[in-house]
C-alpha positions in Angstrom: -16.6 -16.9 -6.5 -16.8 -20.5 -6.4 -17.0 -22.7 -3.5 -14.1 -22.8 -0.9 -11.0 -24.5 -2.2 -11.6 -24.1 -5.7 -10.7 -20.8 -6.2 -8.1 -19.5 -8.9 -6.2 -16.8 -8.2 -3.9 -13.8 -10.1 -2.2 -10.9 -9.2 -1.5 -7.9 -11.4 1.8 -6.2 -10.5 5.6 -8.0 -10.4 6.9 -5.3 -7.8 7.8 -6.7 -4.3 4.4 -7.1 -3.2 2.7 -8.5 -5.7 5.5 -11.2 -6.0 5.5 -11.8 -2.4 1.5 -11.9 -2.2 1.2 -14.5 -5.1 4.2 -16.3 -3.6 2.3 -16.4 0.0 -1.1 -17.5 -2.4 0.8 -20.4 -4.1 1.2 -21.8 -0.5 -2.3 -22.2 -1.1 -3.5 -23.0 -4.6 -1.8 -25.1 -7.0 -1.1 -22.6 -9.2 -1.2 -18.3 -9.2 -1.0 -16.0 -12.3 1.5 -13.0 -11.8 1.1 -10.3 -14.3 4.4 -9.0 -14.7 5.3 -5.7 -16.8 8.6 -5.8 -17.4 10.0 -9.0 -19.3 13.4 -9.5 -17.8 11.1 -9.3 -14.3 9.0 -12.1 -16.2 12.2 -14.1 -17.3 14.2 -13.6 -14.0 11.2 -15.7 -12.0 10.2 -18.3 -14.6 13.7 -19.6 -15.5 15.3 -18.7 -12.1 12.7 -18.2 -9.4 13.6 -15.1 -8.3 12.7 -11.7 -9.1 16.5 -10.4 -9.2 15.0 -6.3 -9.3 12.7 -6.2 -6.4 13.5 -9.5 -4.4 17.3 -10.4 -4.8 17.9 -13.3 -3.3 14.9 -14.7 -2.1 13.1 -17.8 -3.9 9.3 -17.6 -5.6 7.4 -21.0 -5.4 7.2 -22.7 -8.7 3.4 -22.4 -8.3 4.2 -18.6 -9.2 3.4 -18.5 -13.1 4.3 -15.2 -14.6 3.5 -13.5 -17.7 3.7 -10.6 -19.5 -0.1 -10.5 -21.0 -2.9 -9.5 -19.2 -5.3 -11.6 -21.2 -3.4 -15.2 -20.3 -3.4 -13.7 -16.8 -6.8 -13.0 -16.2 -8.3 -15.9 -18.0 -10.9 -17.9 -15.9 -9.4 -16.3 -12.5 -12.1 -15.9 -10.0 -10.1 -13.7 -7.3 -7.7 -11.2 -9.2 -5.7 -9.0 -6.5 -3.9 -5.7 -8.0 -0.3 -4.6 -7.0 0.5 -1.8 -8.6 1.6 1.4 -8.1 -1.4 3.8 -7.1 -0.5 6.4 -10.2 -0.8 3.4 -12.4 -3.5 1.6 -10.9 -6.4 2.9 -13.0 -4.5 2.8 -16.5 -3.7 -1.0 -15.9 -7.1 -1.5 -14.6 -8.7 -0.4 -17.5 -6.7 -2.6 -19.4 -7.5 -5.4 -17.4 -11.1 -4.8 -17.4 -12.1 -6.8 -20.8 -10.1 -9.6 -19.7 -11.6 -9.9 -16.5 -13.9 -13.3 -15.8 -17.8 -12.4 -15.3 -17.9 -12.3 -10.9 -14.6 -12.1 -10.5 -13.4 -10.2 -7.2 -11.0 -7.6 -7.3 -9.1 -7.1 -4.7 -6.7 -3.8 -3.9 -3.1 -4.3 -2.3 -2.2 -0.7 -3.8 -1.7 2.0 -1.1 -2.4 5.8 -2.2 -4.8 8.3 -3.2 -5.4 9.1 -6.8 -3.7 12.7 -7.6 -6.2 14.9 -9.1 -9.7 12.9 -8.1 -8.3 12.4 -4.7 -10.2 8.8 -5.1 -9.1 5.9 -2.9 -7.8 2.8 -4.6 -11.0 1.2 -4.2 -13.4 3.6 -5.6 -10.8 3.8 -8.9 -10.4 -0.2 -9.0 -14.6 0.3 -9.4 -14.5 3.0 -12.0 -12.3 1.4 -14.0 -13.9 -2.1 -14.0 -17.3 -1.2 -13.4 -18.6 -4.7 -14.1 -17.3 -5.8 -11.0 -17.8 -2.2 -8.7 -19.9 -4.8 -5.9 -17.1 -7.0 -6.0 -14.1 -4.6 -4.7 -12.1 -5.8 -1.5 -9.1 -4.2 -0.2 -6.4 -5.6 1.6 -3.9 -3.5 3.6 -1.3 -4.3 6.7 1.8 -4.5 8.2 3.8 -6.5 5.4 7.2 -6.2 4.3 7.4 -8.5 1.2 10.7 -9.7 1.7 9.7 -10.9 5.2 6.0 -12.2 3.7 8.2 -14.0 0.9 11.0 -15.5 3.7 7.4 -17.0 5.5 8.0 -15.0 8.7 4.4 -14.5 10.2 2.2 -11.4 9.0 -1.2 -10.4 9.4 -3.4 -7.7 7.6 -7.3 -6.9 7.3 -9.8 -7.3 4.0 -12.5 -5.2 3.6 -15.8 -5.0 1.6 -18.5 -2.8 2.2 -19.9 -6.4 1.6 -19.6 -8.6 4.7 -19.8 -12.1 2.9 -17.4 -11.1 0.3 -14.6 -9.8 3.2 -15.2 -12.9 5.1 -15.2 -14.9 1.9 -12.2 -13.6 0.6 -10.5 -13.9 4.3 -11.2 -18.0 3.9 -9.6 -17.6 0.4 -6.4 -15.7 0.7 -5.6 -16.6 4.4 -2.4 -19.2 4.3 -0.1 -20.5 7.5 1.5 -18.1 8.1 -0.4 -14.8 6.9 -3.3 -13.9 9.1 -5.9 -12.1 7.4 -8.5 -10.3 9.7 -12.1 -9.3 7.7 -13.9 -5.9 8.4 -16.0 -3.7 6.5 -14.4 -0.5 7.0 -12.7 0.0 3.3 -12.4 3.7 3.9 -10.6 3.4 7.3 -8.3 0.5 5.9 -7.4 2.6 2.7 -7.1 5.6 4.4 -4.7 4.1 6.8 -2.3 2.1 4.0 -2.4 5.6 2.0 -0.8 8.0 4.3 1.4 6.1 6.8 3.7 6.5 3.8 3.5 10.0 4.1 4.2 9.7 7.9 7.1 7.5 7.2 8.8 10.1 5.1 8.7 12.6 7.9 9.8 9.9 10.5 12.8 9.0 8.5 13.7 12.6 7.7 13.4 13.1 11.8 15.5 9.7 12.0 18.4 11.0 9.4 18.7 14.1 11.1 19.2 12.5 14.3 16.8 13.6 16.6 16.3 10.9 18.8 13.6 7.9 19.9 11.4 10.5 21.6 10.6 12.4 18.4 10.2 9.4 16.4 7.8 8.7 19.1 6.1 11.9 18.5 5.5 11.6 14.9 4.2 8.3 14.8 2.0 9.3 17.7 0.7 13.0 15.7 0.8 11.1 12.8 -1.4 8.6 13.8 -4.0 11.2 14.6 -3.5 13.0 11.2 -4.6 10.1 9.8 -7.7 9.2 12.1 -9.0 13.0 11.6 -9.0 12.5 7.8 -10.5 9.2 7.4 -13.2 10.1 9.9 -14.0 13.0 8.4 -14.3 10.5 4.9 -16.8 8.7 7.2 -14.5 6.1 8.9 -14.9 3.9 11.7 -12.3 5.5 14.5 -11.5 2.0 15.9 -10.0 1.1 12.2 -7.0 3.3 13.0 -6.1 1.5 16.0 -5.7 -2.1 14.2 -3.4 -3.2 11.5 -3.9 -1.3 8.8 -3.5 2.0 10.8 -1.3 1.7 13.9 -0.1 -1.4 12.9 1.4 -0.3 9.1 1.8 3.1 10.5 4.6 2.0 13.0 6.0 -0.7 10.9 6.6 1.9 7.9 8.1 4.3 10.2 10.6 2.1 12.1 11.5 -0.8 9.8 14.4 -1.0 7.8 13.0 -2.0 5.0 10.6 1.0 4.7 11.3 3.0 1.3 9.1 6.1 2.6 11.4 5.5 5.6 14.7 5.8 3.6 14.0 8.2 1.5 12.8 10.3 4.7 16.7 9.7 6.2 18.6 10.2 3.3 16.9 13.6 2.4 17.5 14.5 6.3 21.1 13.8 5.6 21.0 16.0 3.1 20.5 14.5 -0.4 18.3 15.7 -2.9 14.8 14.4 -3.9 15.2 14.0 -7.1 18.8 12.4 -7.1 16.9 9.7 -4.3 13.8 9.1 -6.8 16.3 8.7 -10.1 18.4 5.6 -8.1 15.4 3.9 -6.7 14.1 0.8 -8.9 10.4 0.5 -6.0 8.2 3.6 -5.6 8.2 5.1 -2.5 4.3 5.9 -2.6 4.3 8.7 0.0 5.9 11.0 -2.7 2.7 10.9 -4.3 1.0 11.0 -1.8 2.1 13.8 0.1 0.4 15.9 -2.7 -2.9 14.2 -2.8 -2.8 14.2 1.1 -2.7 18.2 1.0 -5.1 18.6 -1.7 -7.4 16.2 0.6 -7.2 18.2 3.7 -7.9 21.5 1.8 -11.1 19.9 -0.2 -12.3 18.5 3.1 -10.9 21.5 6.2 -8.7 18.8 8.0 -5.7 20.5 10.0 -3.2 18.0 8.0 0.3 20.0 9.4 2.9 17.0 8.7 1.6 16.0 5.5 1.9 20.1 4.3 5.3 19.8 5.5 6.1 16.8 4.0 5.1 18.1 0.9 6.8 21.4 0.9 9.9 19.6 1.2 9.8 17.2 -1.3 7.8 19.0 -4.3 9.2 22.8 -2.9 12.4 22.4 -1.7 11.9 23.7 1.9 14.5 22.8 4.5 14.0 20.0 7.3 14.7 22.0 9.8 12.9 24.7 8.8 9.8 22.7 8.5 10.3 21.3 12.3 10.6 24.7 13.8 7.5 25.4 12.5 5.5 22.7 13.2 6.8 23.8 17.0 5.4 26.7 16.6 2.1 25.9 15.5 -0.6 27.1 18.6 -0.7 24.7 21.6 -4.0 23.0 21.3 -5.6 20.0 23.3 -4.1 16.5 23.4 -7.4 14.6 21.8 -7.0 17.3 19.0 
């Protein structure tokens, strides 16, 4: 990158975060690219300054240039942040790649695990720009977009395996009123971002069935240690799951409003199907995807993983919510720690 200050920025994705990260950016620099798929997305923002689909209502700075091509995007950027869906991240990566400026960081907003390779968002951002594999970041936290967008105060954490590029990129994309924290545990952050959706789903299916505060409590709490036995068995740093991107997105996710894992967890515990919530819903609710790679994961690698298998046999087996509750009661009683 080049020196502080002088920095040019794009992000690659026009869903509600990537809007509402280049919006929070543009408080910065005089001007961001937004890639944008979809060209009524594209059209809604330049001519209107909102993105209508994913952000109704609320205004994007005029700094906010969007565009459909990836070439007019890319061009000269120094600090290109991606903000897509995790199933799509490596097929828009790759058509990135050529278009990408020689240094530029990448940096990963996506939250997920790759179906099939079961790689986190990171490690395909690398494969599928190798040029620039030493120059991956990722960024995860608690951040609504429509809150980060309104300029209500939010915080997250940037890592690199490579301290002077986390702290570098912290002095870069840090604005008033979004707090970035730089670490070097990519694993633990990715980790964390990736399956709080899953958690989410089953807190919201506890939520829709009305179970109560205490077992909301419970899941976040189980949850949380789901999550900390799989990235430390990945080779994570334990105290990662304790900051923003783990307990601090994991209880967010499960008790905010605007959670979509969240919703789609309450309306299939009020009965609706999966695949009548999925056809109605214009964002991606990434712990669906999830939920299988999260299995797969704990199989590959021997992690107990019971709410993520449960999670999953409802949504891709049809299993009943209650079903699934009675028997995660009846697993064996084990040790708290555990």
């Amino acid at each position: 990158m080049t020196g502080r200050g002088a920095e040019t920025i794009a992000v690659v994705g026009g869903g509600s975060w990537g809007t509402a990260f280049a919006s929070v950016q543009a408080q910065r620099h005089r001007e961001v690219s937004l890639w944008v798929r979809e060209e009524e997305i594209c059209a809604s923002i330049r001519e209107s300054r909102e993105n209508r689909v994913f952000l109704p209502g609320l205004r994007i700075p005029d700094g906010v240039r969007p565009t459909t091509s990836l070439q007019e995007a890319l061009a000269g950027k120094s600090v290109v942040a991606f903000a897509v869906p995790s199933h799509h991240l490596r097929s828009v990566a790759e058509s990135a790649a050529p278009h990408l400026s020689p240094g530029a960081s990448l940096v990963s907003l996506s939250k997920g695990l790759e179906n099939r390779t079961l790689l986190r968002m990171s490690e395909v951002l690398a494969q599928a720009a190798p040029g620039h594999g030493s120059r991956v970041a990722v960024l995860s936290g608690p951040t609504f977009a429509r809150e980060v967008v309104a300029g209500k105060p939010a915080g997250a954490v940037l890592a690199s395996s490579d301290p002077g590029l986390a702290v570098s990129l912290q002095s870069v994309l840090s604005a008033k009123r979004f707090r970035i924290y730089a670490g070097t545990d990519v694993t633990g952050v990715e980790m964390g971002g990736a399956l709080k959706n899953v958690m989410a789903i089953a807190a919201g299916m506890a939520d829709g069935l009305s179970f109560g505060h205490n077992a909301r409590a419970l899941l976040i709490s189980r949850g949380l240690a789901e999550i900390a036995r799989a990235g430390q068995r990945l080779g994570a740093d334990p105290r990662t799951f304790y900051g923003l991107s783990g307990l601090g997105d994991l209880v967010l996710t499960c008790t905010g409003d605007l959670s979509r894992n969240r919703t789609v967890g309450i309306r299939i515990g009020k009965g609706e199907t999966v695949s009548d919530i999925l056809a109605g819903m214009a964002m991606v609710a990434e712990g669906v995807m999830t939920s299988r790679a999260a299995v797969d994961l704990g199989k590959k690698t021997g992690v107990p993983m019971p709410l993520s298998e449960q999670v999953h046999r409802i949504l891709h087996e049809g299993k009943e919510v209650r079903e699934a509750v009675s028997e995660l009661f009846a697993r064996t009683l084990r040790m708290e720690p555990e």
